[in-house]
C-alpha positions as CSV (number, residue, x, y, z in Angstrom):
1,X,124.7,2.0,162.7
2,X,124.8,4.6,165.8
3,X,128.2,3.2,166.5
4,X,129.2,4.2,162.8
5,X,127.6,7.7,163.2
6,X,129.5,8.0,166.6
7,X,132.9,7.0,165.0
8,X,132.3,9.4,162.2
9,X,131.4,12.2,164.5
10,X,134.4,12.0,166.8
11,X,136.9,12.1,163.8
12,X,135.0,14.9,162.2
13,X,135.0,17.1,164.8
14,X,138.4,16.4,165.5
15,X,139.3,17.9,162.9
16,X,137.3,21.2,163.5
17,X,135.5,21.1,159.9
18,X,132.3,22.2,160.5
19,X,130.9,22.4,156.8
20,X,132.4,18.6,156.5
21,X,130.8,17.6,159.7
22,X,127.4,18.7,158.4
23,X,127.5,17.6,155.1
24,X,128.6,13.6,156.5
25,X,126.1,14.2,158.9
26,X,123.6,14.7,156.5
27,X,125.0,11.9,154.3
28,X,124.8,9.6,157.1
29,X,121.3,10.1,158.9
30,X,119.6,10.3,154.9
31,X,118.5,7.2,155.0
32,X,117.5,6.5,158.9
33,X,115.1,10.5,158.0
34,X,113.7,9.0,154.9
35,X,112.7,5.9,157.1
36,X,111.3,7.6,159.8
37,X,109.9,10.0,158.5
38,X,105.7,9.8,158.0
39,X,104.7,9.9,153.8
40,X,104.1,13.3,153.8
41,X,107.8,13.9,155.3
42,X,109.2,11.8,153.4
43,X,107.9,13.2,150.4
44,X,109.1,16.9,151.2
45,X,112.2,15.1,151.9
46,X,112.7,14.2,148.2
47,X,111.6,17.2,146.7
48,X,113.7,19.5,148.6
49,X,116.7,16.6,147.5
50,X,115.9,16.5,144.2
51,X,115.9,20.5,143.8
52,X,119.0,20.6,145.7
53,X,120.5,18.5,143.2
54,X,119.1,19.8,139.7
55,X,120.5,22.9,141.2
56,X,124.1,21.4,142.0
57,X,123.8,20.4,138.2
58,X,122.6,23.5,136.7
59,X,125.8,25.2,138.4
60,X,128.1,22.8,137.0
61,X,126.8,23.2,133.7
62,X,127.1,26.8,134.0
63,X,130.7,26.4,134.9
64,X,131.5,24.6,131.9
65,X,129.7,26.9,129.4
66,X,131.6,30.1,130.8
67,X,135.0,28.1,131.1
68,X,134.4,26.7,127.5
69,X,133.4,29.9,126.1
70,X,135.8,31.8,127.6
71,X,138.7,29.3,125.9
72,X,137.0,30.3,122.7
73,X,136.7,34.0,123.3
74,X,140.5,34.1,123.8
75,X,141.3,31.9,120.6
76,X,138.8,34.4,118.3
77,X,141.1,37.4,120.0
78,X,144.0,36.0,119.1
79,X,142.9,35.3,115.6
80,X,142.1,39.0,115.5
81,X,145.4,40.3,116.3
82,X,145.4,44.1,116.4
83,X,141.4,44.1,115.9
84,X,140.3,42.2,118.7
85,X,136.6,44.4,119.3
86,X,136.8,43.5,122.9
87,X,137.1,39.3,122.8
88,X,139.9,39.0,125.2
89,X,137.8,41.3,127.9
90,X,134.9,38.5,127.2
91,X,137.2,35.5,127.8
92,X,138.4,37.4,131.3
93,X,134.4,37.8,132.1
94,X,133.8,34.6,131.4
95,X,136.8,32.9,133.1
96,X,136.1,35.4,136.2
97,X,132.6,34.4,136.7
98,X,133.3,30.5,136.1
99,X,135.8,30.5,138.6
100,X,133.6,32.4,140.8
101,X,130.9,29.0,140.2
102,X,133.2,26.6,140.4
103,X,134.1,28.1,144.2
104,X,130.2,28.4,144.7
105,X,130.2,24.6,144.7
106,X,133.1,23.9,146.3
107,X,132.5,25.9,149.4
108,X,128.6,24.6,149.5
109,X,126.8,27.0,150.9
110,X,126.8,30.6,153.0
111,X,130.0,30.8,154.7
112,X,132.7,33.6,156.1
113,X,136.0,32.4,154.7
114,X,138.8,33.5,152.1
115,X,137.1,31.6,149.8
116,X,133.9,33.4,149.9
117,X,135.5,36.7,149.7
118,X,136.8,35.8,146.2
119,X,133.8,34.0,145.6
120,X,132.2,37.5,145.7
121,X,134.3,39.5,144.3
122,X,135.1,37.0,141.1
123,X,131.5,37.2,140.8
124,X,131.4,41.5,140.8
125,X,134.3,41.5,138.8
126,X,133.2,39.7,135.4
127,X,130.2,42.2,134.9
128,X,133.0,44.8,134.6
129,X,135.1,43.0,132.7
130,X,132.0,42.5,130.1
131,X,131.5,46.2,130.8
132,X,135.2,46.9,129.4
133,X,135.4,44.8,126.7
134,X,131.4,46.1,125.6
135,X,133.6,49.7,125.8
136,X,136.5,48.1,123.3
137,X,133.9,46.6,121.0
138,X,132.6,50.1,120.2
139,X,136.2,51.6,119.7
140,X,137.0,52.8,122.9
141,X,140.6,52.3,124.4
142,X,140.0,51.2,127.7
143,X,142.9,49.2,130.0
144,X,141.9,45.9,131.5
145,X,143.8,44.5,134.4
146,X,143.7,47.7,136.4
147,X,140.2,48.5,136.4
148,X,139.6,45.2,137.3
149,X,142.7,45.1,140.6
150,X,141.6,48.1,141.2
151,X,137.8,47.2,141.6
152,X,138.6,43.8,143.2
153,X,140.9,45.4,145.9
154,X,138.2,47.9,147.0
155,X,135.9,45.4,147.0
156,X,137.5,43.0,149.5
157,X,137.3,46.1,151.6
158,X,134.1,46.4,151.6
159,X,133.0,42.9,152.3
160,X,135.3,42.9,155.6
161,X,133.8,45.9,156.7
162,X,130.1,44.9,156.3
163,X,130.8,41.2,157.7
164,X,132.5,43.2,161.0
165,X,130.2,45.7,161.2
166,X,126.9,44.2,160.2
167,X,127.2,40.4,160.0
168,X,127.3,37.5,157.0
169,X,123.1,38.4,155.9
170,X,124.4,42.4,154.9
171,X,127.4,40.9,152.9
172,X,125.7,38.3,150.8
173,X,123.0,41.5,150.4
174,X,125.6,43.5,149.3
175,X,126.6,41.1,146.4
176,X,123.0,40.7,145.1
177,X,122.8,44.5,145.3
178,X,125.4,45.1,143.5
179,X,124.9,42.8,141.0
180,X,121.8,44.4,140.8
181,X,123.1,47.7,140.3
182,X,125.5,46.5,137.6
183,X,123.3,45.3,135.7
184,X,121.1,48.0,135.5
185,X,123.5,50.7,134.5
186,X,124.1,48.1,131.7
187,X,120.8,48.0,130.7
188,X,120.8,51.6,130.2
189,X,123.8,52.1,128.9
190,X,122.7,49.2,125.9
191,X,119.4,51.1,125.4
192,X,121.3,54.6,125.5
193,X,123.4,53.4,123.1
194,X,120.8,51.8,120.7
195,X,120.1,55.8,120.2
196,X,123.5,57.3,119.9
197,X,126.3,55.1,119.2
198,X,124.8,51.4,118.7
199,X,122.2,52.7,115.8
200,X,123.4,50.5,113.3
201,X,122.9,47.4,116.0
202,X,119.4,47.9,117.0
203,X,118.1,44.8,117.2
204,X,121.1,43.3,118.7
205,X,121.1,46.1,121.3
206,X,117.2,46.0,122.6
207,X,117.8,41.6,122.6
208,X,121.2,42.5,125.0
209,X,119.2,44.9,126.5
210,X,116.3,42.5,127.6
211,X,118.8,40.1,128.4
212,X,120.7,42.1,131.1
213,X,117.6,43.4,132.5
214,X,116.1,39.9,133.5
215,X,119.4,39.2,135.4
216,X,119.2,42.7,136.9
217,X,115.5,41.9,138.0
218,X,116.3,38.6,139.2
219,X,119.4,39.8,141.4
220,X,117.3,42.5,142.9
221,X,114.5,40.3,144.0
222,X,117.4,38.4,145.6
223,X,118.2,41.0,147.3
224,X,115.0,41.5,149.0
225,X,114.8,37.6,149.7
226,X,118.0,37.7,151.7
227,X,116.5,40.7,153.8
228,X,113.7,39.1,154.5
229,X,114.4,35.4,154.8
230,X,118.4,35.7,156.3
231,X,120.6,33.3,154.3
232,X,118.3,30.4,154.3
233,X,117.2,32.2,150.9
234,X,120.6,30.6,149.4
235,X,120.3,27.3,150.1
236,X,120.5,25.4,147.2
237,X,117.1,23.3,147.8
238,X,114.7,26.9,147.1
239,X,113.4,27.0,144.5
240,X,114.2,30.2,143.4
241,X,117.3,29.7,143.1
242,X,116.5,26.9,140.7
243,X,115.0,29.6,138.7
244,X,117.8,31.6,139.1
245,X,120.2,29.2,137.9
246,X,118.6,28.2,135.0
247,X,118.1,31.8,134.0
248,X,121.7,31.8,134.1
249,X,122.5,29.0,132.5
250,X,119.9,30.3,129.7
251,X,122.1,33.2,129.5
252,X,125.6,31.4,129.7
253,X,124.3,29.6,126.6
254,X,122.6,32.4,124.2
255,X,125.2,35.5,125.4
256,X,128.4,33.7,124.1
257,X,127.1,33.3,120.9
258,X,125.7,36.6,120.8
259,X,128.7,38.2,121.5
260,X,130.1,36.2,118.3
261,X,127.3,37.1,116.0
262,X,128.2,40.8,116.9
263,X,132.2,40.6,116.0
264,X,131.1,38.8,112.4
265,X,128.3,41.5,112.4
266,X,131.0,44.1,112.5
267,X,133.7,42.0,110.3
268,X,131.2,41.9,107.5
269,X,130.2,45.4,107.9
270,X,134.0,46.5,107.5
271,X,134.8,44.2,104.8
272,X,131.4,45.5,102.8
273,X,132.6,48.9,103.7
274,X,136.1,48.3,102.4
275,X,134.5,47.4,99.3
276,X,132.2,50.2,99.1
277,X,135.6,52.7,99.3
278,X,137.6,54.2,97.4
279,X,141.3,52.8,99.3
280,X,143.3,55.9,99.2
281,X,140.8,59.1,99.3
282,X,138.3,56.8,101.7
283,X,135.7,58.4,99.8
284,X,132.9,55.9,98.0
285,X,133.7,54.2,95.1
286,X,131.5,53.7,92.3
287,X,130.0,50.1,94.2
288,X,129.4,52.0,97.0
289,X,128.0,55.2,95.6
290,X,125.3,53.1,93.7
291,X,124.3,51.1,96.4
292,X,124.1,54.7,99.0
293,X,121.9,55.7,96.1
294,X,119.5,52.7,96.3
295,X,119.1,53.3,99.9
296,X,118.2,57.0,99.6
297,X,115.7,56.6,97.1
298,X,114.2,53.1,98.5
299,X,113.3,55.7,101.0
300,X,109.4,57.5,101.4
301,X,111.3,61.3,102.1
302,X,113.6,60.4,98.7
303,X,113.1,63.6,96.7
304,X,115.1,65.2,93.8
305,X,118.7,64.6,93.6
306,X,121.6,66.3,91.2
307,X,124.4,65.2,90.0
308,X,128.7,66.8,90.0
309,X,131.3,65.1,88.2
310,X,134.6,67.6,89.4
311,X,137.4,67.1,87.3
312,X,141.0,68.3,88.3
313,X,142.1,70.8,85.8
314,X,145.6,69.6,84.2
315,X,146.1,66.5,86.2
316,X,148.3,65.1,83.5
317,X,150.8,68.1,83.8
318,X,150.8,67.9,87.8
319,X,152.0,64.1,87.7
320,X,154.4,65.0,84.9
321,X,156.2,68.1,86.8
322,X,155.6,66.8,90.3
323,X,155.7,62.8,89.9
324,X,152.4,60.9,91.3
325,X,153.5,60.8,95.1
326,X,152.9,64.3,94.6
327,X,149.6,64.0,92.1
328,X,148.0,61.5,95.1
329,X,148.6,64.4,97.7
330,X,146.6,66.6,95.5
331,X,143.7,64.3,95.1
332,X,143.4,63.2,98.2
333,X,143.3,67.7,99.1
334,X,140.9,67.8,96.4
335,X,138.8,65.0,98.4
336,X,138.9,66.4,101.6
337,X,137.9,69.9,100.3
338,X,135.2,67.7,99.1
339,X,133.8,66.0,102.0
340,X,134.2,69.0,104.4
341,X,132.0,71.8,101.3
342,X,129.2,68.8,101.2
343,X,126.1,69.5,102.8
344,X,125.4,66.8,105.2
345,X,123.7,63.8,103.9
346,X,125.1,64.4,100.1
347,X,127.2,61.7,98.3
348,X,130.5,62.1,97.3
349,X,132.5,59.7,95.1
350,X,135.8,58.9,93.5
351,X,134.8,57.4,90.6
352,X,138.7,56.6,89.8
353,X,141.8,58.9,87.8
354,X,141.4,63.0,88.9
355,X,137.0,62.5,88.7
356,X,135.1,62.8,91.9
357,X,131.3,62.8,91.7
358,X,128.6,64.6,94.6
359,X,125.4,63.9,94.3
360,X,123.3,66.7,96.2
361,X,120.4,65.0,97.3
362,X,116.7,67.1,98.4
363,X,118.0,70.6,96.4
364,X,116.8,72.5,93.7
365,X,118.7,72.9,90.6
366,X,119.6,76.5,91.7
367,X,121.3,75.2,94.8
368,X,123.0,72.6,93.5
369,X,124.9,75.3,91.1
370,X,125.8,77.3,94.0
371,X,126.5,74.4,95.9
372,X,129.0,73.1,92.8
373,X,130.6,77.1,93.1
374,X,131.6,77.1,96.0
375,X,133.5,73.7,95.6
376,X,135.1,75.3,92.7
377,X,135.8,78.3,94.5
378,X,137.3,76.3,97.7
379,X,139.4,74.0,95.7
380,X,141.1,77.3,93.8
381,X,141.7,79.1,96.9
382,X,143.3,76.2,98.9
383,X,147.1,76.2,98.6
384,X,148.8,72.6,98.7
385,X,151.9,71.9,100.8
386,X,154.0,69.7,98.8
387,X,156.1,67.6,101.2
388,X,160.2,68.2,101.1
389,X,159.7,71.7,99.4
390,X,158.6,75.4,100.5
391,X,156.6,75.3,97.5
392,X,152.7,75.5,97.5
393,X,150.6,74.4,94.6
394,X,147.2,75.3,93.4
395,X,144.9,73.6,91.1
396,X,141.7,74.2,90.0
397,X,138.4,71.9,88.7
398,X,136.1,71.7,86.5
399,X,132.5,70.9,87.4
400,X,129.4,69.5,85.3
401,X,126.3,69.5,87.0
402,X,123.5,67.1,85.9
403,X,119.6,68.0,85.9
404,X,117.7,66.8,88.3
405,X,116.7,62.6,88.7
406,X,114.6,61.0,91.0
407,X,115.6,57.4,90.6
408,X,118.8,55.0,91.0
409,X,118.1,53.5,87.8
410,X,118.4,57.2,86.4
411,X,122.1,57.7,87.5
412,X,123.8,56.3,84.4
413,X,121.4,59.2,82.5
414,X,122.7,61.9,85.1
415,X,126.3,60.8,84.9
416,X,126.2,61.2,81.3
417,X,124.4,64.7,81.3
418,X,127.0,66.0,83.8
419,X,130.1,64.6,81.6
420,X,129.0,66.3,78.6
421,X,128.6,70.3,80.5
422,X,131.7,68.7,81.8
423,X,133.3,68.6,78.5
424,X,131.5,71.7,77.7
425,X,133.0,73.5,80.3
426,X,136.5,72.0,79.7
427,X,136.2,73.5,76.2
428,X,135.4,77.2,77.5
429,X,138.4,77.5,79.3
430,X,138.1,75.4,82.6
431,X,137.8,76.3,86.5
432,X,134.2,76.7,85.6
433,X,130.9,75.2,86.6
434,X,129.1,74.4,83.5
435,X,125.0,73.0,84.0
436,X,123.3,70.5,81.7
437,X,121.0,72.1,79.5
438,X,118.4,73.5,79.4
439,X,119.8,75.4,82.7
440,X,122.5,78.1,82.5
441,X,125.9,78.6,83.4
442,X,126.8,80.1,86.9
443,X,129.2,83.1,87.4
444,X,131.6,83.3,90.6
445,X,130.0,86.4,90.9
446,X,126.6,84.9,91.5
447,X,127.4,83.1,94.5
């Protein structure tokens, strides 16, 4: 057996392989240590083995998930097509920090090679990728490739420099920093945004949130270990780095699917709100209006609402004279006149033809009158460009203003109220504001 070990040893070394030569070594004199070794040796032996291996697995696993999920982030972009809320920036995380693994166990262990540089930097790179394509999902327009370049070429840099300058412990410190650091400007930026931008998402956001922060946590108390303990804190037999790559692979399974529930999250919220609009004004529809409606007064601070119906004066005569390219271009004026006189928080509707509805929602009957004049009075004064001619057109409305309700289930009664001073005001002449009795008409004068 020495004879074997001797053999084994020459050729090795010929070939100037250290990492090879250590790992045969170590294959070779297993046995003869376990052997020797006393009980209690021998026992520390195993465990240290065993760990080493669980570990060894737990990476390979990880690899698989991010290379798997990564071929599935790509195919759901490219289902997408021109809406692809980030995916393809996902499947470049996920591939980067895969490849990244699948290096970690090919190179075995703290080392200064080419292969280690990429190693780190594959590794930095995917939590900006995720960090890009978290920008796309939210409707920013953020470029991929060069951020990343970019990034990767400064970081190369910098691992050269600190290797030269300070030796292998600062570099591998550097990357747990870093990754650190990351993280932790992720984790605020998930809980900024679960006040600001992410409102609607947050549940999602504060899970994502707790999430990040466990890896930023764990990457920083790397960090200490590897000041502390030199690299011998990376060996694969510690046991916190068991811990840390099951935390990972806890993460490489529950994020990817995550990340899906948030694009259907987002698909069924567009879809619903496609449903809830009216296509060509974008303003609700009557679906959408009633179930806004629901939602306010579901509400404890629900008080008093009111109800417009605005009728375009003569519509029939504009589509006749001007065609109905024309008779949409005045509508969708009259709409946006509309959206921009509400007071914020009120409703406004298309409930279909030349009718719009705005429902004033915690005002008085008084200021919903003076609100419904000065629609009146906006919509008059407005001039409408008609496209291929010099010539501008005016038009007026009509508006019927409901007393006050404090229910959904009381809409159909309020809609009804505000169609008849509608009609009422239709009768006396038009380009008036006419209020449900018992309350009064309002002069342009009074407001």
């Amino acid at each position: 057996m020495a004879l074997g070990i001797c053999v084994q040893m020459f050729k090795l070394t010929s070939c100037f392989d250290y990492h090879l030569l250590q790992s045969s070594v170590a294959h070779l004199l297993e046995p003869s240590c376990k052997a020797l070794a006393p009980d209690g040796l021998q026992t520390g032996y195993e465990s240290a083995f065993n760990v080493n291996m669980v570990a060894t697995i737990l990476v390979g696993m990880l690899c698989a998930h991010l290379l798997c999920f990564s071929v599935m982030f790509l195919l759901i972009s490219k289902r997408l097509q021109g809406q692809k809320m980030g995916m393809d920036f996902f499947a470049m995380g996920n591939l980067l920090l895969g490849l990244a693994y699948v290096l970690q166990l090919v190179e075995g262990g703290p080392a200064w090679s080419l292969m280690s540089v990429v190693n780190h930097t594959l590794t930095l790179a995917s939590p900006v990728a995720y960090w890009l394509g978290a920008m796309r999902f939210f409707g920013r327009s953020v470029p991929l490739l060069r951020p990343l370049f970019a990034f990767a070429a400064a970081y190369c840099v910098a691992q050269v420099l600190v290797q030269w300058s300070l030796g292998p412990v600062a570099r591998y410190a550097m990357l747990s920093g870093m990754s650190a650091l990351l993280f932790l400007i992720m984790s605020i930026t998930v809980i900024y945004g679960v006040r600001t931008f992410a409102k609607d998402l947050h549940g999602e956001m504060v899970f994502f949130a707790a999430l990040i922060g466990g890896i930023c946590m764990l990457n920083a108390l790397k960090f200490v270990k590897i000041l502390d303990g030199g690299l011998d804190a990376l060996q694969m037999d510690r046991n916190f780095q068991l811990v840390f790559y099951i935390y990972m692979s806890f993460l490489a399974t529950v994020l990817p699917p995550s990340i899906v529930w948030l694009v259907l999250r987002r698909l069924t919220d567009d879809l619903r709100d496609i449903a809830a609009r009216d296509p060509m004004t974008q303003l609700l529809n009557r679906r959408g209006l009633t179930e806004t409606l629901q939602l306010y007064f579901s509400s404890r601070k629900a008080e008093h609402a009111h109800l417009l119906i605005v009728d375009v004066d003569h519509f029939k005569r504009i589509n006749d004279s001007y065609g109905h390219q024309v008779g949409d271009t005045v509508l969708c004026h009259v709409a946006e006149v509309l959206r921009n006189t509400a007071r914020r928080g009120d409703l406004v509707s298309r409930l279909g033809g030349e009718e719009f509805v705005l429902i004033c929602l915690d005002t008085d009957a008084l200021g919903s009158m003076l609100l419904a004049e000065r629609l009146r009075a906006a919509i008059e004064k407005q001039a409408i460009k008609i496209t291929g001619s010099d010539q501008l057109l005016h038009c007026t409305v009509t508006i019927g203003v409901s007393q006050r309700f404090a229910n959904a289930d009381a809409l159909e009664d309020a809609m009804q109220q505000a169609d008849i001073a509608l009609y009422r005001g239709k009768a006396a002449g038009r380009n008036r504001v006419e209020a449900a009795r018992p309350l009064t008409a309002i002069s342009p004068l009074q407001a």
